[in-house]
N, C-alpha and C positions, 0 to 999 in steps of 0.2 A: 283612682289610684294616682293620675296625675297632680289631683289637686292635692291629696296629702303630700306627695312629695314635693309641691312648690310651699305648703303651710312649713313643715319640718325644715324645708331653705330658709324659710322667712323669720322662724324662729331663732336659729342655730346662727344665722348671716352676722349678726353681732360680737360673739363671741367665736368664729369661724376667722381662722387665718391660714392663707396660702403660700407655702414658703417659697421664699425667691427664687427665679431661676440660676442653674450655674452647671458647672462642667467637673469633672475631676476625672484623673486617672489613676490608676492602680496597677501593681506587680501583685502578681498571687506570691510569687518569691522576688528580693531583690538580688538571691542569688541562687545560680542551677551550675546544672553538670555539665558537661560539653557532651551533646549529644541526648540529652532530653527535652524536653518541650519547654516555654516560659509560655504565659498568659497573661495579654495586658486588656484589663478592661476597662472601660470610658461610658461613664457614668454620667448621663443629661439629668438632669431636675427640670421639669416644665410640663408642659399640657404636648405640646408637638418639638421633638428632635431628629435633626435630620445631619446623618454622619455622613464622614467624608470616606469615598470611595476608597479605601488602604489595600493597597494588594502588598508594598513591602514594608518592613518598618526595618528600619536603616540599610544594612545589605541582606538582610534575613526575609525570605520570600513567607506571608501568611501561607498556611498549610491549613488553617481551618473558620473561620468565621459564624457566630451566631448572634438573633439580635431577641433578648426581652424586655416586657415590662411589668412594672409593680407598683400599686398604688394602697396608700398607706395612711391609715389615721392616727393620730395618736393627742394623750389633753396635755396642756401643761400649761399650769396656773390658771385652772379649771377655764381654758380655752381649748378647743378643737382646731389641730391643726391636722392641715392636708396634703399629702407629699405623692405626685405621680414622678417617678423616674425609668427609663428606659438605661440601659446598659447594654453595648456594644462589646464581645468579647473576642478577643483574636489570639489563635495558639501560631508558635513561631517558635523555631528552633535557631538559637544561636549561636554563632563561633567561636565567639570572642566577646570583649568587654564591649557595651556600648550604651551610649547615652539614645533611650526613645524622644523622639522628636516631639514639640509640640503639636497638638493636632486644632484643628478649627473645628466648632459644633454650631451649627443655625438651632437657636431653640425660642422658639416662639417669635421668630420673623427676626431674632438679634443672634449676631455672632459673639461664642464664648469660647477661650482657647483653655485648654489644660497646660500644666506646667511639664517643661522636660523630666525624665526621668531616668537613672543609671543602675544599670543591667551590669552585675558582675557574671561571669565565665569562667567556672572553675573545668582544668581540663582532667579529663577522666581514666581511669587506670584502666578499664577496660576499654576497648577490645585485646588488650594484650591479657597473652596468656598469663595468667595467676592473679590479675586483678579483683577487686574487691564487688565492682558490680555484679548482680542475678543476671542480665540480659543488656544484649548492646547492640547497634549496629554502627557498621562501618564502612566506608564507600575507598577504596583505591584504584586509580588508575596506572598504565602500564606507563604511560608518557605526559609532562603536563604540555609540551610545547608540540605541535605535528602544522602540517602542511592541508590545507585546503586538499581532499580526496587523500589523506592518509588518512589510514586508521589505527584505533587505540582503542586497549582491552580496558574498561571499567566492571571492577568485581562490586559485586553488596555479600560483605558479610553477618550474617544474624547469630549472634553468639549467645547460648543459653546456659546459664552455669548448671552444673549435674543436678545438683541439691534443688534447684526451682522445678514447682511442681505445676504446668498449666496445665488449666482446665480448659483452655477454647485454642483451635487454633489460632494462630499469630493474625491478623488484619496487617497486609502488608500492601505499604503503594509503594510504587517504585519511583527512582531518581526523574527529576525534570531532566529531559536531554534536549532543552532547547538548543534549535541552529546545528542538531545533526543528526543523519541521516543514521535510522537506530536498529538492532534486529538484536533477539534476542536467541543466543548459543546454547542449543542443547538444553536439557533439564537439569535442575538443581542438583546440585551434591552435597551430599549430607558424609561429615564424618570427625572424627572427636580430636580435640588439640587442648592438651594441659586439661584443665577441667571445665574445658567445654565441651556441649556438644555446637559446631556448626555447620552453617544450610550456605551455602556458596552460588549466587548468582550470577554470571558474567553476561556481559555484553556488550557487541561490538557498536561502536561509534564512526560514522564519517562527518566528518567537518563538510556541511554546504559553504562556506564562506569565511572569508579573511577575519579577524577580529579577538577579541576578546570574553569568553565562556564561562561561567559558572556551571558545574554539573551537582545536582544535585538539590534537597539531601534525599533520602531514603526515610521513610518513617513509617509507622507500625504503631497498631495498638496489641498488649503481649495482656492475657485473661490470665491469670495465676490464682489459683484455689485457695479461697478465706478460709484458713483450719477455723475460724472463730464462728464460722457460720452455717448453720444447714438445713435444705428444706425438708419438706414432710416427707420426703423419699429418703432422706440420710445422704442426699448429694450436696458437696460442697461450694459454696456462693463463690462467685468472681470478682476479684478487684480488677478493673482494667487497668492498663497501665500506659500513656503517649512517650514514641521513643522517637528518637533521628537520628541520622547519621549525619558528619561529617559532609560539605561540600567541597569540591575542587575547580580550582583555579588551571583552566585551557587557555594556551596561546596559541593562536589559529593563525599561519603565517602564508602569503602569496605561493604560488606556484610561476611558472614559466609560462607565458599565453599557449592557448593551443596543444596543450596537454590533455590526454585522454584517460592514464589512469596513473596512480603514484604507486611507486614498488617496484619488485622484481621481480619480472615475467618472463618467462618464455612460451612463444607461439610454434604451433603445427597448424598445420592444414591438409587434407588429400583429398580428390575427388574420386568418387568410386569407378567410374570408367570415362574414359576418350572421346570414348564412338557409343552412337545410341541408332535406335529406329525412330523416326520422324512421330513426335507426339510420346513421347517414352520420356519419363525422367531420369533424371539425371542430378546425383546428390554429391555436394560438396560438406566437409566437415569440417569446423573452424573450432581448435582448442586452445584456451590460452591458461596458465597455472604457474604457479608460483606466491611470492612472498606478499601480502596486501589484501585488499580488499576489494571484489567482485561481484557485491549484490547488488550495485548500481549501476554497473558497464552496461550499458547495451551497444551493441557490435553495429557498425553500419550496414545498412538495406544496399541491397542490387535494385540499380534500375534500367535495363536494358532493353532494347526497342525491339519489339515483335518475338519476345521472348517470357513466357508465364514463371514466378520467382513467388516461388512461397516457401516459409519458413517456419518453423516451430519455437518455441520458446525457449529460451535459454534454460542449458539444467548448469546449476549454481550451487557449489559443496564448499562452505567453510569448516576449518576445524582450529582449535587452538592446540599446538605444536610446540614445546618447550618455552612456551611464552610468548609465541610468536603468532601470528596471525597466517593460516596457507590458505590459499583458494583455489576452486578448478571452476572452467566457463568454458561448455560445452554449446554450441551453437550450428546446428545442422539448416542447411538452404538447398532450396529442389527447383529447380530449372528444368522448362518444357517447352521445346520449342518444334517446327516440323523445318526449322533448315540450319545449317552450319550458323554458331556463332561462339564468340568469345567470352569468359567471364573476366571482366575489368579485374584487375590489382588492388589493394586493399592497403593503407598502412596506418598504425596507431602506433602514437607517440607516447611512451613511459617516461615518467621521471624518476631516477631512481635516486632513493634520499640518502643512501649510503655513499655513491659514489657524486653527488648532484651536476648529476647529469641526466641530460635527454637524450632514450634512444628509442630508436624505428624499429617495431616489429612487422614485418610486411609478409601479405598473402600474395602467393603471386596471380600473374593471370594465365587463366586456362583453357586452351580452344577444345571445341567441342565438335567434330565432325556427327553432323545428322544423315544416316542413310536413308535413302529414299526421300530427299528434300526436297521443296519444292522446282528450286531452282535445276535440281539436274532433270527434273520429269521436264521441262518446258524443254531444257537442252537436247534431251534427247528425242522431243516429239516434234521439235519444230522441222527439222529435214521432210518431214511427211506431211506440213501445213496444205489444209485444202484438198488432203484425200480421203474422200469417201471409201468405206468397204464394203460389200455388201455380201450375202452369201449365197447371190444366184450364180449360178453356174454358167460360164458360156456354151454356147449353146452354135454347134457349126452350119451356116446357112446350106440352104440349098439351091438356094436362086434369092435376088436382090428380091424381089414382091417378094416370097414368104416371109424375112426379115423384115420387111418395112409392115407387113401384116403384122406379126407378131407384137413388133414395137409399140403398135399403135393398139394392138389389143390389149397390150401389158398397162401404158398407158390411161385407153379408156377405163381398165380397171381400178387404177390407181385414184383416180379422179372421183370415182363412184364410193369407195371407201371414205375417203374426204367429206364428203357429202352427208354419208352417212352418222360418219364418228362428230360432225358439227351440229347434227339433228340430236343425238342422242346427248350431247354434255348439251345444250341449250335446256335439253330435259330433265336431266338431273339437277341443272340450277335452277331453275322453275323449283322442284319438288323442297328442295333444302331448302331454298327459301320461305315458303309457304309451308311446309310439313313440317313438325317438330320431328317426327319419326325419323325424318328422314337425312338430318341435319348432319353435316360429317364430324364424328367425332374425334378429336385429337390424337393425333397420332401417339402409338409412345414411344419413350425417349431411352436409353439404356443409363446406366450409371455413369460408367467412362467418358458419355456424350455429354453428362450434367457436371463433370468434375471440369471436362475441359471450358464448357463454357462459362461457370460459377466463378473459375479460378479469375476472369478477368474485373471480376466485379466483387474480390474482398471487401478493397478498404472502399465499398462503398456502404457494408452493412455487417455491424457485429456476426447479427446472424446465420448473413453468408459465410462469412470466415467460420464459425464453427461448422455449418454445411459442410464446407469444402475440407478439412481437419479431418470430417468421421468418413467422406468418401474416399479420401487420402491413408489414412488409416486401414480402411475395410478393403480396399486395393493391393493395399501392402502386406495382407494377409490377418490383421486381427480378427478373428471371429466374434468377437463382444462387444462389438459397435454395434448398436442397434439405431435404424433412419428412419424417420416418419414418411412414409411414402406422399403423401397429403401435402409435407410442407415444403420437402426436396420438388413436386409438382410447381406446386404455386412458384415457386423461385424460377427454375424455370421457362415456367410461361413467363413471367415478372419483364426477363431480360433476353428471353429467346427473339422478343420483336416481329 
């Protein structure tokens, strides 16, 4: 086989020509819609082409990339000519008018550039109600300019005219939100404006930092039923269709150092009680709510000396409010201690954009009387240091010999017990040692004894901190925490020492 194919080279080699290498680009259109797709593709002629890595073309982010090849014969002037070409195609959605960049291509160990090309931008009647487009989207924000930790509503609307008939659901990706912090509000609403129907997406944005943002765009592929076409079942074919949306221009401006959250807040605080029993918890509740954004706060840690401080996660409720952004941030802390102590003061600094000013919401501090502490057991037992009690009875002599008899009988007896009870543990170590039967086996531990002691060794292990959560829990009275007896053990021993 090889040889025929090198005779049929050797024949053909004469009249066989290979056309030159070169580069080109192309617009599938040189003009679109504001808010659909454009397609530029880059065309190598050669045996080996190697494209240049394009993530933008001009301020327009690539949204899809593919790479083929095609190799092609054709005679002319009873010559055999031979054409391999590869084609780089990139879809991008445009804003505006702009001119595509030259690109560089390596094709066959030589650099070939393609010539610039101009992109017109026609801007589109839809998303506005009574426009001429079948399907649109469109991206608005509530604010273009906000502060580092302010937040801003960005909606994606997808606008379907009545009369379009899809056949697949929509292929929907949503907006790039590079550079901030993103959550997405609730489930979609659907409902009809002019002769549309629309699907309403919102979501909240934080700015991580100072700068300059593009958001955006939103893009979709929208399946719409071919009436021209249908398979063996009588069901109608799909034309797919690439959409975008509109991108937006954020200014992301400095805050005040040492700022904790941007907005308008106010704080509560209450501790459930005073006075506790030695080893008893003790809950303080920390709420803060108002105008802004609170999926990002986290509340500062207690760190207080010889005192156990565990906390649960923060519960966090945003909602959008006549266009406004509210939050609530609820954050419960449980302190265990066995003697009298204080919880430290707390303050976090708002900036409020309305008034731009900084103010101080402050928890205060809260003593904590422990009864039965340690400190008062030592106070009140030390008056009695060095007394023995015992529960024999005195006994009234009858003459000095019978008591000194006594004494010494009580004694010899004493001594003799001694004696004995050193024989007998010498013997049980012998046995435990050498006996497997006989080895002592671990004592057990209660739950409250494994809370107390687990709690000191959280943050030294994911899986203690949940340990310590379902004892916490189950203490507190849940009945639907169920504990591996097995692994609460192991932990346990782990750190019991």
């Amino acid at each position: 086989m090889k040889k025929l194919l090198l005779l049929l080279a050797t024949l053909f080699l004469p009249t066989t020509l290979l056309l030159a290498a070169s580069v080109e680009a192309q617009l599938a259109n040189s003009e679109v819609v504001q808010g659909n797709m454009a397609q530029l593709r880059i065309v190598a002629h050669g045996n080996r082409a190697a494209f240049p890595n394009i993530k933008m073309i001009g301020d327009a982010k690539v949204l899809g990339s593919s790479q083929r090849s095609n190799n092609s014969i054709s005679y002319i002037n009873g010559k055999m000519t031979t054409d391999r070409s590869t084609s780089l195609v990139l879809t991008f959605a445009p804003q505006h008018d702009m001119t595509i960049p030259a690109y560089s291509v390596n094709i066959d160990g030589k650099i070939y550039k393609t010539n610039p090309i101009t992109l017109k931008v026609v801007k589109a009647n839809a998303p506005q109600t009574g426009g001429s487009q079948p399907f649109a989207l469109a991206l608005k924000a509530d604010k273009q300019s906000v502060m580092v930790g302010e937040p801003l509503l960005v909606s994606v609307y997808f606008k379907v005219g009545r009369s379009v008939r899809l056949s697949q659901q929509p292929q929907y990706q949503k907006p790039d939100f590079k550079g901030f912090f993103t959550k997405e509000l609730g489930s979609e609403k659907s409902y009809m404006q002019g002769n549309y129907q629309v699907t309403q997406l919102d979501y909240l944005l934080t700015p991580e930092k100072e700068g300059n943002f593009t958001v955006g765009p939103a893009t979709a592929k929208v399946g719409v039923a071919d009436m021209s076409r249908r398979d063996i079942f009588g069901n109608y074919g799909t034309v797919w269709t690439p959409i975008a949306s509109n991108t937006i221009d954020i200014e992301v401006k400095p805050i005040p150092d040492d700022t904790d959250l941007v907005g308008n807040f106010t704080l509560q605080s209450s501790l459930d009680r005073p006075k506790t029993k030695a080893n008893k918890p003790v809950n303080l509740t920390v709420r803060i709510e108002g105008e802004g954004n609170l999926e990002d706060f986290e509340f500062p840690a207690y760190d207080i000396d010889g005192v156990t401080v565990y906390s649960d996660d923060a519960k966090v409720q945003t909602q959008v409010v006549n266009k406004h952004i509210k939050s609530s941030y609820v954050k419960k802390f449980v302190f265990i201690s066995d003697h009298d102590f204080t919880i430290p003061s707390k303050t976090i600094s708002v900036y409020d954009t309305k008034t731009k000013e900084v103010k101080q919401l402050h928890v205060p501090s809260y003593k904590v009387e422990v009864a039965g502490n340690k400190a008062a057991v030592v106070s009140q037992s030390s008056p009695a240091a060095g007394i023995v009690q015992t529960d024999i009875k005195p006994v009234t002599p009858k003459g000095q010999d019978n008591a000194g008899s006594k004494a010494k009988s009580v004694q010899t007896v004493a001594w003799w017990m001694i004696a004995v009870s050193f024989v007998l543990g010498m013997l049980v170590m012998y046995l435990t040692k050498f006996l497997p039967a006989f080895k002592r086996k671990p004592s057990p531990f209660k739950e409250e004894e494994a809370l107390k002691l687990l709690y000191g060794h959280m943050s030294e292990d994911k899986a203690v901190e949940e340990m310590v959560r379902k004892l916490y829990a189950k203490k507190s009275g849940d009945k639907s925490v169920q504990i591996d007896k097995k692994e609460l053990k192991a932990m346990v021993e782990c750190f019991r020492g």
